[in-house]
mmCIF file of the protein (N, C-alpha, C, O) and its ligand, coordinates in Angstrom:
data_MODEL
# 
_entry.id   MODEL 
# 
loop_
_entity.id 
_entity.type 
_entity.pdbx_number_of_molecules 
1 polymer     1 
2 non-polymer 1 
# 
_entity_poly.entity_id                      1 
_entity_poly.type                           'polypeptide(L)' 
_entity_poly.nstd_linkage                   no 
_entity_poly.nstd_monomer                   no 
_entity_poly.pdbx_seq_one_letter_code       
;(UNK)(UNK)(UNK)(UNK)(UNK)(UNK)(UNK)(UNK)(UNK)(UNK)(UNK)(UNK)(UNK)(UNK)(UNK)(UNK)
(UNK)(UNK)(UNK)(UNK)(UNK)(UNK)(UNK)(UNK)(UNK)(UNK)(UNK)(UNK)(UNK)(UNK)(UNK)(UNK)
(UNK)(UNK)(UNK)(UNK)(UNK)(UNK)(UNK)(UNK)(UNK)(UNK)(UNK)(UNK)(UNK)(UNK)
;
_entity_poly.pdbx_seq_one_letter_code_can   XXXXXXXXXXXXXXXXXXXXXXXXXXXXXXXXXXXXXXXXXXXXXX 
_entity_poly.pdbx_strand_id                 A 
# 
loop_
_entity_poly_seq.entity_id 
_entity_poly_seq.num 
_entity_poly_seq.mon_id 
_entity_poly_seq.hetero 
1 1  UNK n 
1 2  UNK n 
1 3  UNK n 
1 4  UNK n 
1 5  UNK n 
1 6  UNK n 
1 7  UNK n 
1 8  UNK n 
1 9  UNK n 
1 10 UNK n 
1 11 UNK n 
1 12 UNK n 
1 13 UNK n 
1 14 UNK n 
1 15 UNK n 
1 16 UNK n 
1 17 UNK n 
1 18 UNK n 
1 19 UNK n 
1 20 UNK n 
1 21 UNK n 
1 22 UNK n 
1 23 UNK n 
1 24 UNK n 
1 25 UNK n 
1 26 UNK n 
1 27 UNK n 
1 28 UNK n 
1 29 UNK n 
1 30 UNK n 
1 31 UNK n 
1 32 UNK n 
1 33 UNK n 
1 34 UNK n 
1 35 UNK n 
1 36 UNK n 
1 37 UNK n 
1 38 UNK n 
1 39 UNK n 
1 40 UNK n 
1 41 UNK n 
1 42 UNK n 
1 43 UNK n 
1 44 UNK n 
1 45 UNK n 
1 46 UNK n 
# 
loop_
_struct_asym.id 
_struct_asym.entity_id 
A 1 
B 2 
# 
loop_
_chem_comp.id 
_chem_comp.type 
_chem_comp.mon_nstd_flag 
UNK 'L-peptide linking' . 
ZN  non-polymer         . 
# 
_pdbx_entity_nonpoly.entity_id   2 
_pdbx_entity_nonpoly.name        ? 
_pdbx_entity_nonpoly.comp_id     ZN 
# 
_pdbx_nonpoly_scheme.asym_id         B 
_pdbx_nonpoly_scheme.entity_id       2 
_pdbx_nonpoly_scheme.mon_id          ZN 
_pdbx_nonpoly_scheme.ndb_seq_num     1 
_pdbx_nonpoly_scheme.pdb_seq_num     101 
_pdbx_nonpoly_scheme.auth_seq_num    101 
_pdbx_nonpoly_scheme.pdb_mon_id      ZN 
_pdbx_nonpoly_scheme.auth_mon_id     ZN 
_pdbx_nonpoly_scheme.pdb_strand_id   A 
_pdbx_nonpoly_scheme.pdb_ins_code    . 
# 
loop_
_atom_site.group_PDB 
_atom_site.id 
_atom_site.type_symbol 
_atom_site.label_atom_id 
_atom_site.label_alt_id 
_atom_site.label_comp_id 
_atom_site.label_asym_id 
_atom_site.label_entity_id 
_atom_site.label_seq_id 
_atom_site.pdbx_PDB_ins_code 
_atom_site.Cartn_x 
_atom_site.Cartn_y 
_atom_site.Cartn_z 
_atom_site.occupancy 
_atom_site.B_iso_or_equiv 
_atom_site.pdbx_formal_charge 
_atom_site.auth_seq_id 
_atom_site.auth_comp_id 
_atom_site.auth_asym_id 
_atom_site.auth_atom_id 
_atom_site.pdbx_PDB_model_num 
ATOM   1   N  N  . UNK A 1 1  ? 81.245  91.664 35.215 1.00 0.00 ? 1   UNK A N  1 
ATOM   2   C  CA . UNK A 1 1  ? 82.526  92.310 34.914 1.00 0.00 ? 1   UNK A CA 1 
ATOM   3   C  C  . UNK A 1 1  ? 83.598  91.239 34.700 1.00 0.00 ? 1   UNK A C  1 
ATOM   4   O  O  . UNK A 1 1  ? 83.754  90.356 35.544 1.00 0.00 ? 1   UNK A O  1 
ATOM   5   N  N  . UNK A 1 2  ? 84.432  91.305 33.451 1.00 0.00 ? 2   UNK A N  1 
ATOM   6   C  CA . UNK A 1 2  ? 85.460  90.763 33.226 1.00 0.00 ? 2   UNK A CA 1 
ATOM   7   C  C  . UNK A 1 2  ? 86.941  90.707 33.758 1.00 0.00 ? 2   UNK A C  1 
ATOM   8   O  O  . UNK A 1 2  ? 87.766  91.527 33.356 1.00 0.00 ? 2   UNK A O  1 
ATOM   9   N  N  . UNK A 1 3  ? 87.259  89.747 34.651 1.00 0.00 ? 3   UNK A N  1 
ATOM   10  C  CA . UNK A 1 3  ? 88.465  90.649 35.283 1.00 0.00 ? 3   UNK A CA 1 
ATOM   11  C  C  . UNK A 1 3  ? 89.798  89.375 34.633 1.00 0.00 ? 3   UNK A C  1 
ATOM   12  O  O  . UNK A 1 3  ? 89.479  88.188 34.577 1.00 0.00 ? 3   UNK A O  1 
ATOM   13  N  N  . UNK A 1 4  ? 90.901  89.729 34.294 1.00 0.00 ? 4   UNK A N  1 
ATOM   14  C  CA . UNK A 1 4  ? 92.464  89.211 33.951 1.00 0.00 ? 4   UNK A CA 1 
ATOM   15  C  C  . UNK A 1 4  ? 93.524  89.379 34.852 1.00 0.00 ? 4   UNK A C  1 
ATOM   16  O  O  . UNK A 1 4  ? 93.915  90.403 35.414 1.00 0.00 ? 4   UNK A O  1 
ATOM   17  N  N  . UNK A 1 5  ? 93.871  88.400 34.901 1.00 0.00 ? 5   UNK A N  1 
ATOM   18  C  CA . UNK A 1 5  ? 95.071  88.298 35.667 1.00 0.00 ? 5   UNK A CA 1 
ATOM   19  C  C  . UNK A 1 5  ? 96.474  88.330 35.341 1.00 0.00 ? 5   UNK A C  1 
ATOM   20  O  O  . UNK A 1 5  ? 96.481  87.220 34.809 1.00 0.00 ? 5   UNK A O  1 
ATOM   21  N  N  . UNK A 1 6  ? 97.187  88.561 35.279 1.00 0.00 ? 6   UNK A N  1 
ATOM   22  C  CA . UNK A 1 6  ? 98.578  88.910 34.886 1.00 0.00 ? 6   UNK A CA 1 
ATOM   23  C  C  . UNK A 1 6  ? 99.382  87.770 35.655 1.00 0.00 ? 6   UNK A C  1 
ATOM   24  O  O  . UNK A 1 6  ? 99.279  87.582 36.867 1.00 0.00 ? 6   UNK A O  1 
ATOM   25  N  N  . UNK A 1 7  ? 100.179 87.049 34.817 1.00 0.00 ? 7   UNK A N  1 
ATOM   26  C  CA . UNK A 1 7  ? 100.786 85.939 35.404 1.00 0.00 ? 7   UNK A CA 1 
ATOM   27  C  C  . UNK A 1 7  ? 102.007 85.969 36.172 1.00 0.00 ? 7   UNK A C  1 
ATOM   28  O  O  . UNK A 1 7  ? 102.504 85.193 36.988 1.00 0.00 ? 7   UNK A O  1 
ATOM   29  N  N  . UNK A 1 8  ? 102.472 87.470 35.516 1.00 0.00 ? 8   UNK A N  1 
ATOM   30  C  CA . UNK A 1 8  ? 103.991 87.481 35.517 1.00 0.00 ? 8   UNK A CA 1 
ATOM   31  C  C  . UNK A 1 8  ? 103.589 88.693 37.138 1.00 0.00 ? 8   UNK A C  1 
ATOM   32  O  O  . UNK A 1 8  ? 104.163 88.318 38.160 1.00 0.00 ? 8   UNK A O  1 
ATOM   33  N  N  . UNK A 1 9  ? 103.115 89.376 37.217 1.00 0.00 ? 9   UNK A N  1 
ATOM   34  C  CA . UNK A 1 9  ? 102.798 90.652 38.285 1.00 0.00 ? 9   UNK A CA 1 
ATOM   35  C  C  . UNK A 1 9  ? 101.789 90.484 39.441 1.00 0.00 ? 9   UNK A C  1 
ATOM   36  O  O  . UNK A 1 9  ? 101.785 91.064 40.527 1.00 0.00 ? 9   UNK A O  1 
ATOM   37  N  N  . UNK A 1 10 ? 100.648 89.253 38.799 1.00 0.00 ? 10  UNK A N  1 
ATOM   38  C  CA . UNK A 1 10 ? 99.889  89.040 39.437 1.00 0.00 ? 10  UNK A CA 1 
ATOM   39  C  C  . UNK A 1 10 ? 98.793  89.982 39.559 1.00 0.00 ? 10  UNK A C  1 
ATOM   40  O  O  . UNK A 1 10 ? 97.774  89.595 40.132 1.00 0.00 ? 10  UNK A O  1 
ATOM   41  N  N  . UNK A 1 11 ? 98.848  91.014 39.162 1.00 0.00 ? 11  UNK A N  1 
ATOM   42  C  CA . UNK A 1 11 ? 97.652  91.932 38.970 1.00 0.00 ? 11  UNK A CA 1 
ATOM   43  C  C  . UNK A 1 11 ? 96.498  91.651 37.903 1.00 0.00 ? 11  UNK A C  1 
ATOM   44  O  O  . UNK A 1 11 ? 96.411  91.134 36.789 1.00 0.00 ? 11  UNK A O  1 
ATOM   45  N  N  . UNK A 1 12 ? 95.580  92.324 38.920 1.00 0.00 ? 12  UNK A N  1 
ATOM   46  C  CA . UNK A 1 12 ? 94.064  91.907 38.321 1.00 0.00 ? 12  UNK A CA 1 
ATOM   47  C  C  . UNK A 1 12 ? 93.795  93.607 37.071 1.00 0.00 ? 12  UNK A C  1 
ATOM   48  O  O  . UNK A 1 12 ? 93.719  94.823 37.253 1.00 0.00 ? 12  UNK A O  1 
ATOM   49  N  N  . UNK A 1 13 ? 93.748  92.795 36.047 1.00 0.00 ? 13  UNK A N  1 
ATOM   50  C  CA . UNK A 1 13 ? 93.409  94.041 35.429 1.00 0.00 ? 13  UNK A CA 1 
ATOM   51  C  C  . UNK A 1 13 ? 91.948  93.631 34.530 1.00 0.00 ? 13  UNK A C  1 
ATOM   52  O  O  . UNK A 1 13 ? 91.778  92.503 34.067 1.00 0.00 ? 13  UNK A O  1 
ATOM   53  N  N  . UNK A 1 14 ? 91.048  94.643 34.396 1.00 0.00 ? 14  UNK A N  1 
ATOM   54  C  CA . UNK A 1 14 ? 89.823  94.689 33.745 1.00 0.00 ? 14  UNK A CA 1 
ATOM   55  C  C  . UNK A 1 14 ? 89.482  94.772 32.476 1.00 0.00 ? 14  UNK A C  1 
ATOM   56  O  O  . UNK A 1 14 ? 89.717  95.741 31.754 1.00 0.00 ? 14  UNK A O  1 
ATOM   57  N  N  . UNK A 1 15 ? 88.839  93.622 32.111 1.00 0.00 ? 15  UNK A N  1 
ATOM   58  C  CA . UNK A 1 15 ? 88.512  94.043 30.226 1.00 0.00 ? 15  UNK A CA 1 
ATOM   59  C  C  . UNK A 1 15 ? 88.511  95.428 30.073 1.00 0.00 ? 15  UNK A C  1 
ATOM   60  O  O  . UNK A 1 15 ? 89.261  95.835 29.186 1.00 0.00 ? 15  UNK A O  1 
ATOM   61  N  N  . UNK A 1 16 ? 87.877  96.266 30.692 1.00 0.00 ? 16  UNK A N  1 
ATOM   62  C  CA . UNK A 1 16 ? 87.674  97.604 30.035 1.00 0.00 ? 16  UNK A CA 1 
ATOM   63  C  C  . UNK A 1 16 ? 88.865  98.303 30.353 1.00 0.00 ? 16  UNK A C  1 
ATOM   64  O  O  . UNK A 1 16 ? 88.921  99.190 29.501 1.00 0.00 ? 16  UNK A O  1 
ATOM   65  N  N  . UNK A 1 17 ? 89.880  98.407 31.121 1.00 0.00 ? 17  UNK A N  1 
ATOM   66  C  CA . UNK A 1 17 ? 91.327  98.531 31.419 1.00 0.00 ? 17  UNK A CA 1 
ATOM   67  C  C  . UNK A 1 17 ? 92.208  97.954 30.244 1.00 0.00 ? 17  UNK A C  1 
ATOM   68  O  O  . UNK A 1 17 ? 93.410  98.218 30.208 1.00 0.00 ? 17  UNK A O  1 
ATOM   69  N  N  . UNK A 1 18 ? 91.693  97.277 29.417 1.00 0.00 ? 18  UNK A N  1 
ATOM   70  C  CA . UNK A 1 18 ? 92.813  96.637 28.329 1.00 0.00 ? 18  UNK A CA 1 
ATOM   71  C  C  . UNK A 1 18 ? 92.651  96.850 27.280 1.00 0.00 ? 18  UNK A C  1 
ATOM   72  O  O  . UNK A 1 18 ? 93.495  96.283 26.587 1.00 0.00 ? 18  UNK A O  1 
ATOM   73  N  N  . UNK A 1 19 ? 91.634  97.679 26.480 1.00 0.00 ? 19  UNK A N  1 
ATOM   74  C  CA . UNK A 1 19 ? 91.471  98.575 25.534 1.00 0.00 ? 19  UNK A CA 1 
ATOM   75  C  C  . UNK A 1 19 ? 91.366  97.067 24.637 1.00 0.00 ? 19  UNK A C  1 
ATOM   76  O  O  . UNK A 1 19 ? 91.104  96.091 25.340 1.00 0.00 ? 19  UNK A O  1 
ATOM   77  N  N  . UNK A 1 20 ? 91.558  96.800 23.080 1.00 0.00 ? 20  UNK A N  1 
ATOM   78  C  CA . UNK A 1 20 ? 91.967  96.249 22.719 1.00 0.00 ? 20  UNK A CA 1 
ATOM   79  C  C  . UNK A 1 20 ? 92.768  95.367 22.743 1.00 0.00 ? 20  UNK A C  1 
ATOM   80  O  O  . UNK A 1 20 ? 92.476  94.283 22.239 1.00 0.00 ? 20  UNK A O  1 
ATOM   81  N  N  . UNK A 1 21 ? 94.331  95.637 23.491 1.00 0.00 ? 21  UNK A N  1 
ATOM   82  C  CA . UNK A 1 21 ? 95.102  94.915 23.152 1.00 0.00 ? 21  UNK A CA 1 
ATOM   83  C  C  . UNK A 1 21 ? 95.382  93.715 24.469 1.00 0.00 ? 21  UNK A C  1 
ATOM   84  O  O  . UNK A 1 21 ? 95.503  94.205 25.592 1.00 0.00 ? 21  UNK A O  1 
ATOM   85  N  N  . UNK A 1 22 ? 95.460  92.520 24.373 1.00 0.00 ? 22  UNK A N  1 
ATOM   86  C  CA . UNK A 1 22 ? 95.702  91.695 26.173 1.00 0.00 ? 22  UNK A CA 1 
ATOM   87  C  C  . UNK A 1 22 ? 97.129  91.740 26.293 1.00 0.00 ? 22  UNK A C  1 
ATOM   88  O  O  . UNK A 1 22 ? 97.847  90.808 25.932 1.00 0.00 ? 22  UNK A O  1 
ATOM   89  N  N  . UNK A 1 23 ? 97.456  92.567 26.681 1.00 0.00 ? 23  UNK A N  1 
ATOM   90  C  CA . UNK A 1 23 ? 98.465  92.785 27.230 1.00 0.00 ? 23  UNK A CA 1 
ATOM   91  C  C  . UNK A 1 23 ? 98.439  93.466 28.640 1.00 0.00 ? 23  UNK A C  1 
ATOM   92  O  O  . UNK A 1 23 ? 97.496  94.225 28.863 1.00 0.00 ? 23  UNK A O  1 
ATOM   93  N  N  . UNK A 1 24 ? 99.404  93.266 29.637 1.00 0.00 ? 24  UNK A N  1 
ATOM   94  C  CA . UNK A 1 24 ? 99.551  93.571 30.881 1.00 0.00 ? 24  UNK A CA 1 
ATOM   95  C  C  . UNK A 1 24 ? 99.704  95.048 31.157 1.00 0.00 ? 24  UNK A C  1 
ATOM   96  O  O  . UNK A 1 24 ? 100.741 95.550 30.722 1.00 0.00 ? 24  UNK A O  1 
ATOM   97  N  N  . UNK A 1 25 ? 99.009  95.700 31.687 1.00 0.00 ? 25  UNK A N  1 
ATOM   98  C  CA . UNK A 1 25 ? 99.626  97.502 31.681 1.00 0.00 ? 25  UNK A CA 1 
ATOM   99  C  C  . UNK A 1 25 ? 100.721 98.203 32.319 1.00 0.00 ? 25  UNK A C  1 
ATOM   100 O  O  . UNK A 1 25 ? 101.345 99.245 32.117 1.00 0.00 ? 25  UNK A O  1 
ATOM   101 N  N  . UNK A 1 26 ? 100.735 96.845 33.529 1.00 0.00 ? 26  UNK A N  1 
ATOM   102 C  CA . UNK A 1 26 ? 101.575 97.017 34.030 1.00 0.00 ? 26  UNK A CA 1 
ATOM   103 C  C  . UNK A 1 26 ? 102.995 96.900 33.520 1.00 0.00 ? 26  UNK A C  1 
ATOM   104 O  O  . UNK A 1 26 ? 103.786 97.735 33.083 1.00 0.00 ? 26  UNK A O  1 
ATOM   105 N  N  . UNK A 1 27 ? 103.055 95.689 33.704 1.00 0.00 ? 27  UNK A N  1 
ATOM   106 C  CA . UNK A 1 27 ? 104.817 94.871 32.852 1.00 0.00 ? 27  UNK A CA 1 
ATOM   107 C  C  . UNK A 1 27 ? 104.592 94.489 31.911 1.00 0.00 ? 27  UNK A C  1 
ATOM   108 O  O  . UNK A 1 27 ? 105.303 93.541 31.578 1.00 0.00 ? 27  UNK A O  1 
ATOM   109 N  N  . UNK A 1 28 ? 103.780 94.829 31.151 1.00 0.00 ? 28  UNK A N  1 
ATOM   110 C  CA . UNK A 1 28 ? 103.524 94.220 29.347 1.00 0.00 ? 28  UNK A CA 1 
ATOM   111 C  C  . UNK A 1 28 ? 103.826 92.792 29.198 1.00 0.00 ? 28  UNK A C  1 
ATOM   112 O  O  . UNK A 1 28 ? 103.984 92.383 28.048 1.00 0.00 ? 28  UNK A O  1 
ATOM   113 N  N  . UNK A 1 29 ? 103.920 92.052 30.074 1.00 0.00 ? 29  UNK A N  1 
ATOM   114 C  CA . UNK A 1 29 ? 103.317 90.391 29.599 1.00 0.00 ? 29  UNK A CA 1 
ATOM   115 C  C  . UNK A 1 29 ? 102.331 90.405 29.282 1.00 0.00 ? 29  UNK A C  1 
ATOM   116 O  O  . UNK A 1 29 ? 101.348 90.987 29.741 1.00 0.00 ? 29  UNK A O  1 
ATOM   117 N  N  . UNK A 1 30 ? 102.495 89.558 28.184 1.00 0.00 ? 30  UNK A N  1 
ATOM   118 C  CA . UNK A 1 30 ? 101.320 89.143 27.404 1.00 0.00 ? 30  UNK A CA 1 
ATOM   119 C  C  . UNK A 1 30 ? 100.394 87.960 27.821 1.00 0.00 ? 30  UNK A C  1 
ATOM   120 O  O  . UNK A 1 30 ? 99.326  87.771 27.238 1.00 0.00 ? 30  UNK A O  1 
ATOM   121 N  N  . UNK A 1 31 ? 100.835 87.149 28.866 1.00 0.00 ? 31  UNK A N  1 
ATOM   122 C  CA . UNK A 1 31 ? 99.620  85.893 29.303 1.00 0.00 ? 31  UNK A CA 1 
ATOM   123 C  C  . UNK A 1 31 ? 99.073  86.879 30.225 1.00 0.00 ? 31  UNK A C  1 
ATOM   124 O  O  . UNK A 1 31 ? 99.710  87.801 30.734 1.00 0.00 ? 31  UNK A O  1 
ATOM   125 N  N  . UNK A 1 32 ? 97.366  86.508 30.465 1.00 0.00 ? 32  UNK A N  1 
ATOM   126 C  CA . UNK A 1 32 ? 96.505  87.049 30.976 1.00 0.00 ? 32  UNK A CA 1 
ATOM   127 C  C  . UNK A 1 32 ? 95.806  85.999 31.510 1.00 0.00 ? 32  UNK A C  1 
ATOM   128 O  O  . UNK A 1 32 ? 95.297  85.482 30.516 1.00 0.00 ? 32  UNK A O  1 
ATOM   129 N  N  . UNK A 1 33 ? 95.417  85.269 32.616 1.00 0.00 ? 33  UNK A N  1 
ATOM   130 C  CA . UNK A 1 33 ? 94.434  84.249 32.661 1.00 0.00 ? 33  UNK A CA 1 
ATOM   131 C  C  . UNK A 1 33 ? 93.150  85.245 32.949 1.00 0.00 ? 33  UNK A C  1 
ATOM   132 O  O  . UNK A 1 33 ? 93.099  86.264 33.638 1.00 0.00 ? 33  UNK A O  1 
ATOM   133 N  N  . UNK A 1 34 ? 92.215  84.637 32.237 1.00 0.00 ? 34  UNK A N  1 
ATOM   134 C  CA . UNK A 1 34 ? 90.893  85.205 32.821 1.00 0.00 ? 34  UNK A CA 1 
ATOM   135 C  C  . UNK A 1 34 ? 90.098  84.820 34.219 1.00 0.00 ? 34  UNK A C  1 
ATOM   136 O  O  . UNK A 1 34 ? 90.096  83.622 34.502 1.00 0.00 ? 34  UNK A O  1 
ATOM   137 N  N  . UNK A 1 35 ? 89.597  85.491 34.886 1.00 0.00 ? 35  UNK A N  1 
ATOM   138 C  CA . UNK A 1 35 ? 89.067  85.040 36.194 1.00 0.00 ? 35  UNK A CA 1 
ATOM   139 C  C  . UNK A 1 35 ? 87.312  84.705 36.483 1.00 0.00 ? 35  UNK A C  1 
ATOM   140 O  O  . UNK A 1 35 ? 86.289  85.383 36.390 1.00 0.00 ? 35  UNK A O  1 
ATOM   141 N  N  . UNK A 1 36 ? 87.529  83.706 36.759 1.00 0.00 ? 36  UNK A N  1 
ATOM   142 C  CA . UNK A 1 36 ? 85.790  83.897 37.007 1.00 0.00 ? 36  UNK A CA 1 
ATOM   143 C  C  . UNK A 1 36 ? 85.372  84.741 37.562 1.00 0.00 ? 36  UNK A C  1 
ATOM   144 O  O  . UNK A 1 36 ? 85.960  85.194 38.543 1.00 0.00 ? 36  UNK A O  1 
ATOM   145 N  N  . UNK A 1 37 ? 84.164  85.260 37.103 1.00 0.00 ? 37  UNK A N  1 
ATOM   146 C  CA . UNK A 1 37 ? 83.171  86.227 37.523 1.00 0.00 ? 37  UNK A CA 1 
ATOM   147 C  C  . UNK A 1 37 ? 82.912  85.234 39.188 1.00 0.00 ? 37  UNK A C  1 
ATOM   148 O  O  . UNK A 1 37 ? 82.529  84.083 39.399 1.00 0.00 ? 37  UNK A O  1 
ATOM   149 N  N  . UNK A 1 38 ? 83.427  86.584 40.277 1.00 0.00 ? 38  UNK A N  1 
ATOM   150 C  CA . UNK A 1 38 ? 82.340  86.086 41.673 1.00 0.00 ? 38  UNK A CA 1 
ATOM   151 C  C  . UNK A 1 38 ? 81.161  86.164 41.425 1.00 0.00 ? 38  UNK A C  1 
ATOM   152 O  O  . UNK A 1 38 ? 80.658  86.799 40.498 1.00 0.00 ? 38  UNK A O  1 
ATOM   153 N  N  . UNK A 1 39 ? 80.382  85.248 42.581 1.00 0.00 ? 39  UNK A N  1 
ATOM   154 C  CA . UNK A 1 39 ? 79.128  85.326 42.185 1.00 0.00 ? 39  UNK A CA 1 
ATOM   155 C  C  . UNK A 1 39 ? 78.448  85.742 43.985 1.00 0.00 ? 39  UNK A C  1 
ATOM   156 O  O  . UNK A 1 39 ? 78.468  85.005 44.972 1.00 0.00 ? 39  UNK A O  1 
ATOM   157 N  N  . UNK A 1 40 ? 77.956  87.025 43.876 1.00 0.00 ? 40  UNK A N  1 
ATOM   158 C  CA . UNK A 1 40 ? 78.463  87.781 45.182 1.00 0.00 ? 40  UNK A CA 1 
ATOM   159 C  C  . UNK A 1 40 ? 76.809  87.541 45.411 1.00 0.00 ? 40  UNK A C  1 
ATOM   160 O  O  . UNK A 1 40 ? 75.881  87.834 44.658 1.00 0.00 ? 40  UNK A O  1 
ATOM   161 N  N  . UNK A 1 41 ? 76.792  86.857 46.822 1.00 0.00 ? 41  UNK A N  1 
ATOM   162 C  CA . UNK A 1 41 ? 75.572  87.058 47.602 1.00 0.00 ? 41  UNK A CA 1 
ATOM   163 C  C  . UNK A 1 41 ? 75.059  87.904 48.364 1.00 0.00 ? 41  UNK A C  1 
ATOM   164 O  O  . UNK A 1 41 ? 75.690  87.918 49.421 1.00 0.00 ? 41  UNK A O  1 
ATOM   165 N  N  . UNK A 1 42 ? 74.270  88.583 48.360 1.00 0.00 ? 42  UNK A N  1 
ATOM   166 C  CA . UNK A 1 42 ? 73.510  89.892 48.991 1.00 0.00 ? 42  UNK A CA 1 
ATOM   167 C  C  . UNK A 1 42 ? 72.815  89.416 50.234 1.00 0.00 ? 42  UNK A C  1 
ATOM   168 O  O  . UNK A 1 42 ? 71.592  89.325 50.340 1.00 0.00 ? 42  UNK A O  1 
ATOM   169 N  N  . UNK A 1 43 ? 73.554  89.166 51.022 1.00 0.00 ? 43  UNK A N  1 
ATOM   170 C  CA . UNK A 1 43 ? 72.474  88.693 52.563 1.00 0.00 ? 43  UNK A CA 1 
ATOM   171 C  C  . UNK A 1 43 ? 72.027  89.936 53.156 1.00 0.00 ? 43  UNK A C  1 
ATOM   172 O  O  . UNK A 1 43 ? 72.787  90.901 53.235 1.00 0.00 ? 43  UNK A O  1 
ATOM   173 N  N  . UNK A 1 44 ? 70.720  89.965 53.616 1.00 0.00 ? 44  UNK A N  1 
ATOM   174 C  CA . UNK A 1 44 ? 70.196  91.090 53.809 1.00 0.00 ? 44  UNK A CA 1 
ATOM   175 C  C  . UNK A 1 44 ? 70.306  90.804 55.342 1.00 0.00 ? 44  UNK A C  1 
ATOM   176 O  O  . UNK A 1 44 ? 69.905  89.685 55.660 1.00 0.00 ? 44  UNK A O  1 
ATOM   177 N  N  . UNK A 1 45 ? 70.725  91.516 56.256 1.00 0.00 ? 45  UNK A N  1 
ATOM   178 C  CA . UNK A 1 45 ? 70.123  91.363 57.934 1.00 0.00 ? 45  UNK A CA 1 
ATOM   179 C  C  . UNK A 1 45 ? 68.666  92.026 58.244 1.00 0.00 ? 45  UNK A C  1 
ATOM   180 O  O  . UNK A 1 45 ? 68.424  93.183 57.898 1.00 0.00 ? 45  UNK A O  1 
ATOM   181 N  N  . UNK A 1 46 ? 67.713  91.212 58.922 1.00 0.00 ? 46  UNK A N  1 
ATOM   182 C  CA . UNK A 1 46 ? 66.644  91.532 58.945 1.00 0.00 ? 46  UNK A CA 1 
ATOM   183 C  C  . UNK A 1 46 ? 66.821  92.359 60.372 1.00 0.00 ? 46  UNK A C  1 
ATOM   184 O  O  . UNK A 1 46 ? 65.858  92.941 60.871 1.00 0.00 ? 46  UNK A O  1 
HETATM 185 ZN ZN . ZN  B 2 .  ? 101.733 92.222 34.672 1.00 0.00 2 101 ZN  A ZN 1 
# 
């Protein structure tokens, strides 16, 4: 999953949350940094 960050609000918003356009949904700034994908470990307890 693709997630963006909003520079100006700080909110994490989702490629699929941004339709087309990169813009902020919130406050309509337009910088978005993109975020790395976590890379989430599944520890199992035995
Ligand atoms: Zn914003």
């Amino acid at each position: 999953m693709v997630e963006y960050k909003c520079l100006k609000c700080k909110k994490v918003i989702k490629l699929e949350d941004l339709g087309n356009r990169v813009r902020c949904p919130y406050c309509s700034y337009k910088i978005l940094v993109k975020l790395r994908p976590k890379v989430v470990k599944v520890v199992r307890a035995r």
